[in-house]
C-alpha positions as a Markdown table, in Angstrom:
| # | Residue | x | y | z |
|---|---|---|---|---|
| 1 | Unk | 29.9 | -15.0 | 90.7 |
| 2 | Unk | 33.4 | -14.2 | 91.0 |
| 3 | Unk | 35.3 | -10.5 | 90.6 |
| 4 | Unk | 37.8 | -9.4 | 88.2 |
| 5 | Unk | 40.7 | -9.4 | 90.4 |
| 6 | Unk | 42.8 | -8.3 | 87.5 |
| 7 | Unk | 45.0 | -5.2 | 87.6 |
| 8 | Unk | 43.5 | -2.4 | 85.1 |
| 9 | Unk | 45.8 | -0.7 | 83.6 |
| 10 | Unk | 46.8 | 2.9 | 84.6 |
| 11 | Unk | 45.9 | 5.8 | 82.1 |
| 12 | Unk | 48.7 | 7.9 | 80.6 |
| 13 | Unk | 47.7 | 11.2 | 79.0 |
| 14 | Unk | 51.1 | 11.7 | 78.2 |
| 15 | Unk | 50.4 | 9.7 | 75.1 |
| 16 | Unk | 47.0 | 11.6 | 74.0 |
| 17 | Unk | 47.0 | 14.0 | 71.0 |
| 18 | Unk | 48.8 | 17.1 | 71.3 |
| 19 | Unk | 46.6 | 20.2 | 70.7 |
| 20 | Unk | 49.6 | 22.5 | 69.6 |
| 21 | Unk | 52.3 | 20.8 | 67.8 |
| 22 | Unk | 55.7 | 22.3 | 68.2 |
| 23 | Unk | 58.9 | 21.3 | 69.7 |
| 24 | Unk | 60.4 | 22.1 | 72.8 |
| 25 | Unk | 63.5 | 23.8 | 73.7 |
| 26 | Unk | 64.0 | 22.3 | 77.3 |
| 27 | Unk | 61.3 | 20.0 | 79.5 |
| 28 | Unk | 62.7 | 19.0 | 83.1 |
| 29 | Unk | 62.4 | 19.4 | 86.9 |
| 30 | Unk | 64.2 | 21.6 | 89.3 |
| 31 | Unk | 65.2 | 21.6 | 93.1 |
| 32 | Unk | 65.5 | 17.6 | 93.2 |
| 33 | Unk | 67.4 | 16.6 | 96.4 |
| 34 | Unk | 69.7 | 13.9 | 95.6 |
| 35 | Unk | 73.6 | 12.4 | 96.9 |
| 36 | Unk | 76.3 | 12.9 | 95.0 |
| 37 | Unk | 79.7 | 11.0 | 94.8 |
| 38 | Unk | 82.7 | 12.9 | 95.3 |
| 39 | Unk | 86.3 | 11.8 | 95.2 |
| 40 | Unk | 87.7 | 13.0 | 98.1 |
| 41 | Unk | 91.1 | 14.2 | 98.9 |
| 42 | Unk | 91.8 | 11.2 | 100.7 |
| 43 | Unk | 90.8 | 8.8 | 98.0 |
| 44 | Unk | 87.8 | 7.6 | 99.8 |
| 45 | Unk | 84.5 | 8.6 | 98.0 |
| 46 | Unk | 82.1 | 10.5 | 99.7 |
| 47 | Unk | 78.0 | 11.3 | 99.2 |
| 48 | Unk | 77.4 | 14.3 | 99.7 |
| 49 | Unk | 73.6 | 16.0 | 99.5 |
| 50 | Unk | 73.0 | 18.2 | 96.3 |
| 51 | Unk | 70.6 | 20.1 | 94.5 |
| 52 | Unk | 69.9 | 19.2 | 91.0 |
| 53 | Unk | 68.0 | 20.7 | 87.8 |
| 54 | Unk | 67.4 | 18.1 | 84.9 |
| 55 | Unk | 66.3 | 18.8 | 81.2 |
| 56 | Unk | 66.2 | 17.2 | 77.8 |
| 57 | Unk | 64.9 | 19.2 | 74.7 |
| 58 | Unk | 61.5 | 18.0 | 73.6 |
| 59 | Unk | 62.4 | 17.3 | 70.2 |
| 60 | Unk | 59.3 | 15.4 | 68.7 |
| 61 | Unk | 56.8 | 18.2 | 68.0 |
| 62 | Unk | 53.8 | 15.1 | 68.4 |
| 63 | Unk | 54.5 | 14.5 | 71.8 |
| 64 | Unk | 53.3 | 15.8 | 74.4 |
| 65 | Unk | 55.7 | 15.1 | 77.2 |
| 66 | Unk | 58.6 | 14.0 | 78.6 |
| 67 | Unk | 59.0 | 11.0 | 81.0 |
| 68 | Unk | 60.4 | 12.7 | 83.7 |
| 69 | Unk | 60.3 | 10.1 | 86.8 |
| 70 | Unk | 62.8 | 7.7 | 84.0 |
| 71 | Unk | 64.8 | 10.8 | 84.2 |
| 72 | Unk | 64.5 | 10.8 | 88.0 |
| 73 | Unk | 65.7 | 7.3 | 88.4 |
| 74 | Unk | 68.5 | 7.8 | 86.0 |
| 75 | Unk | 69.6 | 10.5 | 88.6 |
| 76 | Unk | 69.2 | 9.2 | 91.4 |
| 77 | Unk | 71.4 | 5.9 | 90.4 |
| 78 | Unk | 74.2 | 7.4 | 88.5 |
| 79 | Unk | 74.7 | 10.2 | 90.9 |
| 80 | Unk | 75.1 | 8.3 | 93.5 |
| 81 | Unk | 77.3 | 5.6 | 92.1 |
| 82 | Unk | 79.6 | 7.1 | 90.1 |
| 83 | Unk | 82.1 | 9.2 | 91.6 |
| 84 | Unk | 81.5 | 12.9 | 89.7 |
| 85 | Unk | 83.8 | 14.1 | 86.5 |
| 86 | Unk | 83.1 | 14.7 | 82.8 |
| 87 | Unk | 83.4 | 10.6 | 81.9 |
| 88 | Unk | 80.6 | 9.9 | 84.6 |
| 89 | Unk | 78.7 | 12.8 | 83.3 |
| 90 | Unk | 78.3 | 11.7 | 79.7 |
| 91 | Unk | 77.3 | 9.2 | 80.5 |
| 92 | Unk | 74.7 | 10.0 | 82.7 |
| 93 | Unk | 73.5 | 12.7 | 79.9 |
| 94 | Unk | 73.2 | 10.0 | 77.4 |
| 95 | Unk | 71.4 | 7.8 | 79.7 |
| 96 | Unk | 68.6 | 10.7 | 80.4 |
| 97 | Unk | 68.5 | 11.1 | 76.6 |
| 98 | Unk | 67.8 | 7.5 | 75.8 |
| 99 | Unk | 65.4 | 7.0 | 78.7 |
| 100 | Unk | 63.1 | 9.3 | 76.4 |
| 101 | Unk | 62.7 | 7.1 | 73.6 |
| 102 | Unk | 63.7 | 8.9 | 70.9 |
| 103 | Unk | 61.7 | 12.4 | 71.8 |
| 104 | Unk | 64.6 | 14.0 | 73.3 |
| 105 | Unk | 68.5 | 14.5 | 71.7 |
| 106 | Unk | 69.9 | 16.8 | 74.6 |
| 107 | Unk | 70.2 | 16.8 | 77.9 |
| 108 | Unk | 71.6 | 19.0 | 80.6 |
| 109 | Unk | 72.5 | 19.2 | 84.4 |
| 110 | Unk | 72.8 | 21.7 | 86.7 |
| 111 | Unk | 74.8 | 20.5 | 90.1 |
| 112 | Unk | 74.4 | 22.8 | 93.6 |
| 113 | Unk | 76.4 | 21.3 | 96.8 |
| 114 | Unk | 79.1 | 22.1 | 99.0 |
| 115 | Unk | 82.6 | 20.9 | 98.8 |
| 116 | Unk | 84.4 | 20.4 | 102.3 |
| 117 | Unk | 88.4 | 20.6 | 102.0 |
| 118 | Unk | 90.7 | 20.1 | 104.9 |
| 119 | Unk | 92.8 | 22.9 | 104.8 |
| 120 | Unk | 96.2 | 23.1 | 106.6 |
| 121 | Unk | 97.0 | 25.7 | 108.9 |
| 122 | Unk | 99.7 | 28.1 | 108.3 |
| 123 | Unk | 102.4 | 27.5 | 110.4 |
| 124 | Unk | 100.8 | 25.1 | 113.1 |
| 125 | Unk | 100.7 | 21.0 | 112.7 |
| 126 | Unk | 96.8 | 21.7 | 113.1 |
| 127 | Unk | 94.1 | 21.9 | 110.1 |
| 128 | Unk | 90.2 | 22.4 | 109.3 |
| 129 | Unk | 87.5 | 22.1 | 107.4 |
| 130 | Unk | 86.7 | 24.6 | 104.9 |
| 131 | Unk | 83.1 | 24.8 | 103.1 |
| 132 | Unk | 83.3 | 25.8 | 98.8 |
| 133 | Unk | 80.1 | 26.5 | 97.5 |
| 134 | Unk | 80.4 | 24.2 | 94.2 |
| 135 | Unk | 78.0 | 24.4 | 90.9 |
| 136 | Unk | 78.3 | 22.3 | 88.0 |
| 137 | Unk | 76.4 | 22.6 | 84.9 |
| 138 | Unk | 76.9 | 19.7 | 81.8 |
| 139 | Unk | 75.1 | 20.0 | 78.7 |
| 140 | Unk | 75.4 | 17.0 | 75.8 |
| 141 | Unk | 73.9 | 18.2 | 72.6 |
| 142 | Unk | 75.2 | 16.4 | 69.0 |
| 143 | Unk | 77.9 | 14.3 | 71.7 |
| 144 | Unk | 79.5 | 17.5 | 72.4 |
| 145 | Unk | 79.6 | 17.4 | 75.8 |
| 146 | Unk | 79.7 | 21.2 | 77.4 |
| 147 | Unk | 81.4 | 21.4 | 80.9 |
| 148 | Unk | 81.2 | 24.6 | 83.2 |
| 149 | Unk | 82.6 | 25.0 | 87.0 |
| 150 | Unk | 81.5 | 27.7 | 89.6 |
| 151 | Unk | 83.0 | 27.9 | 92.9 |
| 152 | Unk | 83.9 | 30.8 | 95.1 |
| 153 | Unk | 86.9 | 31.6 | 97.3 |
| 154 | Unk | 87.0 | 33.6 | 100.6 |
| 155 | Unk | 90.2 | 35.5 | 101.3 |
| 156 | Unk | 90.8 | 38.7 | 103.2 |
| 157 | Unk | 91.9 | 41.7 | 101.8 |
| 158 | Unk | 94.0 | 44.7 | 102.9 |
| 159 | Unk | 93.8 | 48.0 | 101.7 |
| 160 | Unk | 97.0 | 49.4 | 100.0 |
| 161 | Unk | 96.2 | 52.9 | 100.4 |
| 162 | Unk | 94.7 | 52.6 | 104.6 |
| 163 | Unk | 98.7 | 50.8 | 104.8 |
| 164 | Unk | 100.1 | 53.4 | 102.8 |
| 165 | Unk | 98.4 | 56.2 | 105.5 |
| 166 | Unk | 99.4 | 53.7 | 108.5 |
| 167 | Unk | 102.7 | 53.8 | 107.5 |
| 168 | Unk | 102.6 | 57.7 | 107.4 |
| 169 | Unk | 100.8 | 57.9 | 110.9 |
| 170 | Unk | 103.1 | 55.4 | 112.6 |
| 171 | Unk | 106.6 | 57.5 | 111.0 |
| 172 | Unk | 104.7 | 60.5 | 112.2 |
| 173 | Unk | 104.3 | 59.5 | 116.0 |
| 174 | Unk | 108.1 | 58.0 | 116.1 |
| 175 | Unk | 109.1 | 61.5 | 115.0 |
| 176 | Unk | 107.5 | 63.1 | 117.6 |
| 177 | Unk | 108.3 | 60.3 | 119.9 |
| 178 | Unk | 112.4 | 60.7 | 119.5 |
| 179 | Unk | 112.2 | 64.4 | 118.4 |
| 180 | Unk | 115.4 | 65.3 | 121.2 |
| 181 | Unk | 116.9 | 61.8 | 120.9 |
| 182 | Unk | 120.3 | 62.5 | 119.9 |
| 183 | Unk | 120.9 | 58.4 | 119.1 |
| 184 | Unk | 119.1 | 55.8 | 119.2 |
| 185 | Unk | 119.8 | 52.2 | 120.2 |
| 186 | Unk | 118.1 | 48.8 | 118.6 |
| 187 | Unk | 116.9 | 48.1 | 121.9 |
| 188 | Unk | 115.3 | 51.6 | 122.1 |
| 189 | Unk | 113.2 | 51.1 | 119.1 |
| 190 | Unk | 112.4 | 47.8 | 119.9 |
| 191 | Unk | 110.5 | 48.5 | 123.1 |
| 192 | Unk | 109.0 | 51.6 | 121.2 |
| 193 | Unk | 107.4 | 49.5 | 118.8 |
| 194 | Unk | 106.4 | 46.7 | 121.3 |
| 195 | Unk | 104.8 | 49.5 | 123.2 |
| 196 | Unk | 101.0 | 50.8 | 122.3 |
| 197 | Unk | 102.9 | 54.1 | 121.2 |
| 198 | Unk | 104.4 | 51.6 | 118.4 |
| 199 | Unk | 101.3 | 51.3 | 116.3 |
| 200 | Unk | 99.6 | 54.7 | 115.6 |
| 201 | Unk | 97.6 | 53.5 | 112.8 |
| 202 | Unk | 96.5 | 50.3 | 111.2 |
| 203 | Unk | 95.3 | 49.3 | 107.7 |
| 204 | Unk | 91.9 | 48.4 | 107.2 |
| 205 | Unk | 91.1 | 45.1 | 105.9 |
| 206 | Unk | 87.7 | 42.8 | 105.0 |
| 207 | Unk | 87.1 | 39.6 | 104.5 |
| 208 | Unk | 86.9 | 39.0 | 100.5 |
| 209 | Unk | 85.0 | 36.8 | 98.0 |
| 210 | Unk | 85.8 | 35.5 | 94.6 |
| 211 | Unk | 83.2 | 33.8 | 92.2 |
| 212 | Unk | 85.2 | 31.9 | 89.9 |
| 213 | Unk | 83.3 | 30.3 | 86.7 |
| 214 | Unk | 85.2 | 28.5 | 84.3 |
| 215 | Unk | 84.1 | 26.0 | 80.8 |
| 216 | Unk | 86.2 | 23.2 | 80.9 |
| 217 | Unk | 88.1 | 20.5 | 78.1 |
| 218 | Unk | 85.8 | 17.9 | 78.7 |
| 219 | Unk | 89.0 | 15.8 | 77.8 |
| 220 | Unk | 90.2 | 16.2 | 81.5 |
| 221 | Unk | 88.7 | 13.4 | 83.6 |
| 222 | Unk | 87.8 | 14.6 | 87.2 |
| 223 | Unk | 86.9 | 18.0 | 87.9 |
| 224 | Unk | 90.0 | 20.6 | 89.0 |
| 225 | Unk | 88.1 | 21.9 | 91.7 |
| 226 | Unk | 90.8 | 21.4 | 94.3 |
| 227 | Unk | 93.9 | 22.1 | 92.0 |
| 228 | Unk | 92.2 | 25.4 | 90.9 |
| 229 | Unk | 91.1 | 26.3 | 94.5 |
| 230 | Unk | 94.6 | 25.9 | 95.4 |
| 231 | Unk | 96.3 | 27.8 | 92.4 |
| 232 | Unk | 93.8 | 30.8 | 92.9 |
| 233 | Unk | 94.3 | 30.8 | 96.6 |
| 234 | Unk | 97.9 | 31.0 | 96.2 |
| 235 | Unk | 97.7 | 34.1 | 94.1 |
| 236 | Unk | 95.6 | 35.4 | 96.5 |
| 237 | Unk | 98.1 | 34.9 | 99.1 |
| 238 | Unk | 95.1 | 35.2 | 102.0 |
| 239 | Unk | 93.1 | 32.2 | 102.4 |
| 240 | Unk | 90.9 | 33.3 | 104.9 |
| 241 | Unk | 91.8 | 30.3 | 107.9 |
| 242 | Unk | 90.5 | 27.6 | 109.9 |
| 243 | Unk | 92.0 | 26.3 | 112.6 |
| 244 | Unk | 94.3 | 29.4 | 114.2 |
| 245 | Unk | 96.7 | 28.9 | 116.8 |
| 246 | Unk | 98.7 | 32.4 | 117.5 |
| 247 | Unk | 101.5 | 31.5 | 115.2 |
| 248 | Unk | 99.3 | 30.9 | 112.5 |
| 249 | Unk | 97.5 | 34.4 | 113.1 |
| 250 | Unk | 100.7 | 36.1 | 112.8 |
| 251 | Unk | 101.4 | 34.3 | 109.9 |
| 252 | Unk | 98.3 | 35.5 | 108.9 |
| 253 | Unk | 99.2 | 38.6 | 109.6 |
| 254 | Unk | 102.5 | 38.7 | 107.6 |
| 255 | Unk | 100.7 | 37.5 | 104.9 |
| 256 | Unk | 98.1 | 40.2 | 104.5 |
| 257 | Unk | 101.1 | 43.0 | 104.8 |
| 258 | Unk | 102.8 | 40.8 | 102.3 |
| 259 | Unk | 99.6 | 40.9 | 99.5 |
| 260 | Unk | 98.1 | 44.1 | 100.0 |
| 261 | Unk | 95.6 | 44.9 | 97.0 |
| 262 | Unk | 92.6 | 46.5 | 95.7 |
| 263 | Unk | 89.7 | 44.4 | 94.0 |
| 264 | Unk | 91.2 | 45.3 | 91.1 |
| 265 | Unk | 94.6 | 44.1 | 92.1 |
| 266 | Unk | 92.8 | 40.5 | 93.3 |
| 267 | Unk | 90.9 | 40.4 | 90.3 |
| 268 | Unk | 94.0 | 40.5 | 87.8 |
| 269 | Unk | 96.1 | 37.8 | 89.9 |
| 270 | Unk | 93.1 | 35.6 | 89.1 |
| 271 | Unk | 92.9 | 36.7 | 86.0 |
| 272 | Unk | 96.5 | 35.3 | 85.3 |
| 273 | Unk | 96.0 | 32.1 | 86.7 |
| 274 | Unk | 92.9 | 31.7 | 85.0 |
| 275 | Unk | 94.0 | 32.6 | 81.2 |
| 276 | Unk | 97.4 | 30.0 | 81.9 |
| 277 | Unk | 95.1 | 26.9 | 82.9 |
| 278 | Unk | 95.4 | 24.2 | 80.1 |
| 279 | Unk | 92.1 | 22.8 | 81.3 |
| 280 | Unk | 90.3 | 26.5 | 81.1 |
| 281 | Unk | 88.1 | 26.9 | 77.4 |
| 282 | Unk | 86.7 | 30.2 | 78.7 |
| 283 | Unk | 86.4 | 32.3 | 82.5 |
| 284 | Unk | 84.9 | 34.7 | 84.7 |
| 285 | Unk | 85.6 | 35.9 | 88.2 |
| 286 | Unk | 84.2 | 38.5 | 90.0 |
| 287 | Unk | 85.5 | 40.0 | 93.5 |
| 288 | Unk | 84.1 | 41.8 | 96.0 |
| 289 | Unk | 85.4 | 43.4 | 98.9 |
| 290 | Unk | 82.8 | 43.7 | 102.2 |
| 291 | Unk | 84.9 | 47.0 | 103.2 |
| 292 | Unk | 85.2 | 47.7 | 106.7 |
| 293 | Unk | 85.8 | 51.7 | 105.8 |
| 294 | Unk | 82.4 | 52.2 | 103.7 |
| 295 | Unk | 78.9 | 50.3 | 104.2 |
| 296 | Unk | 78.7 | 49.1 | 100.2 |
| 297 | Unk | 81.2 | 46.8 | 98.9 |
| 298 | Unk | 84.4 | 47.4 | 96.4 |
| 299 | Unk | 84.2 | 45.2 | 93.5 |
| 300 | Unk | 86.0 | 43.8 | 90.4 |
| 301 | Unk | 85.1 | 41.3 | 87.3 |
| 302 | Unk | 87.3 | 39.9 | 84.6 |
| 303 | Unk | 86.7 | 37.5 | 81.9 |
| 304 | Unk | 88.4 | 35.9 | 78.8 |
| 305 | Unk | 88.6 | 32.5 | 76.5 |
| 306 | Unk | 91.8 | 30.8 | 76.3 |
| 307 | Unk | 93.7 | 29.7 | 72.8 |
C-alpha cells in the first residue's frame, strides 16, 4: 500500500471570518533591515544598509489581514534596484498597494540610513568623509504621492556676546600693556599679539546641530539632499571638518570669527534658505547649541510653507 506523497496544502487563517468588521487605518511592519540604492556623488550607485517601516491601510472592513511578506518582497527588490527618488518611490508604493489585492489603497514608507559625503577641506587639496543621518518618509494615497526629507547638519558655533567680552578683555590687557609707550611701531604690536600676552580672552564656542525636515514637490526627480546640505551649510558658514591640516584649522578659525551667532541667529539663516527653495512645499529646523559655558543646551526652531 502506497503513501500519499502529495504536498497538503498549508492553512491560511488570514482568509477566516473576521469577528469585528471594520477597516483599518494602517497594517505594516517596522525595523526591517534592508539595502538601499543611492546615487552617489560620483555617479556610481551605492547600497547602503537602512531601516525601514512599511504600511498600507486595510481598507476592506471583511478582511482580516494584510499580506505582509508580498510587502516584504516588494521591498526588498525595489529598494535595492532602483536608485532612491520620488519616480522610484511611486512606484514602489503602488507596487505594495497592488501586492494586496484590492484590500489596501495606500501605502507609506518610512526610510532611516546614513548618507556618507566626501567633503573638501578648507584650504588643503585633502578631503573626508562626513556621516548625515538621512530619513525619508513617502506616502501615496488617491496617486498623490507625499514626499518628506529629514537630515541634520553639524556646525560649530561661536558666541557673539563671549567675542564681544574677548574683545573687551584683550583691548583691556594692550592698554595696560603700552600704558607709557609714547609710540608704537607695527612691529611692536605684532610681537605683542604673537606673544601669550596677545590673547587675554577667547570666545567660547560648541559644536552645533541642525534638524532640518522639509515636504518636497514630488515633481523633482532625485532627492536634494546634497544640494540642500550644501546651501544650509553655506549659510551656516561652519561646517564642522574632516580632514584638518593646520591651514584648514585656521581657516576654520577665520570662519567661526567671520559667522559668529546665537541659535537664534543660525536658526533664521536656515530659515532663509529654506523659505527660497523651489523644491521646498513646507519646513522645519530646529538648532541646538551643546554650550561649552552652561551644562544644558541653547536652542532654536523655525518653521513655514512656501507659496
Amino acid at each position: 500500500m502506497h503513501k500519499n506523497t502529495q504536498p497538503q496544502p498549508l492553512p491560511d487563517v488570514a482568509f477566516d471570518a473576521v469577528a469585528l468588521a471594520r477597516p483599518l487605518d494602517w497594517v505594516g511592519m517596522d525595523g526591517m533591515a534592508l539595502p538601499i540604492r543611492l546615487g552617489a556623488e560620483t555617479g556610481q550607485p551605492m547600497l547602503v544598509p537602512a531601516t525601514v517601516d512599511v504600511a498600507v491601510n486595510l481598507h476592506d472592513p471583511d478582511a482580516r489581514g494584510i499580506h505582509m511578506s508580498r510587502l516584504y518582497l516588494q521591498l526588498q527588490q525595489g529598494l535595492a534596484n532602483e536608485s532612491l527618488g520620488a519616480p522610484s518611490l511611486r512606484r514602489l508604493l503602488e507596487a505594495c498597494i497592488g501586492s494586496q489585492n484590492g484590500v489596501a489603497t495606500r501605502a507609506r514608507l518610512h526610510l532611516r540610513f546614513d548618507q556618507l559625503l566626501l567633503r573638501k577641506a578648507l584650504l588643503s587639496d585633502n578631503a573626508g568623509w562626513k556621516r548625515y543621518p538621512v530619513e525619508v518618509e513617502a506616502e501615496l494615497a488617491d496617486g498623490h504621492l507625499r514626499l518628506a526629507l529629514a537630515f541634520s547638519i553639524e556646525y560649530s558655533s561661536t558666541c557673539p556676546a563671549s567675542a564681544a567680552l574677548s574683545r573687551q578683555a584683550n583691548a583691556q590687557r594692550f592698554a595696560e600693556d603700552f600704558a607709557d609707550a609714547r609710540s608704537l611701531s607695527n612691529d611692536a604690536v605684532r610681537d605683542w599679539l604673537h606673544s601669550t600676552r596677545g590673547m587675554a580672552a577667547t570666545p567660547h564656542a560648541q559644536r552645533s546641530r541642525a534638524q532640518i525636515r522639509v515636504e518636497l514637490k514630488p515633481a523633482f526627480d532625485e532627492l536634494p539632499l546634497v544640494a540642500l546640505v550644501d546651501v544650509l551649510e553655506a549659510a551656516l558658514g561652519t561646517p564642522v571638518q574632516t580632514a584638518v591640516k593646520r591651514e584648514d584649522e585656521q581657516a576654520f578659525a577665520l570662519a567661526n570669527a567671520a559667522n559668529l551667532m546665537f541659535c537664534e541667529d543660525a536658526a533664521r539663516r536656515l530659515a532663509a534658505v529654506l523659505a527660497a527653495n523651489p523644491r521646498v512645499v513646507a519646513w522645519s529646523a530646529r538648532v541646538a547649541h551643546f554650550e561649552s559655558l552652561h551644562p544644558h543646551d541653547a536652542v532654536a526652531s523655525v518653521s513655514g510653507r512656501n507659496s
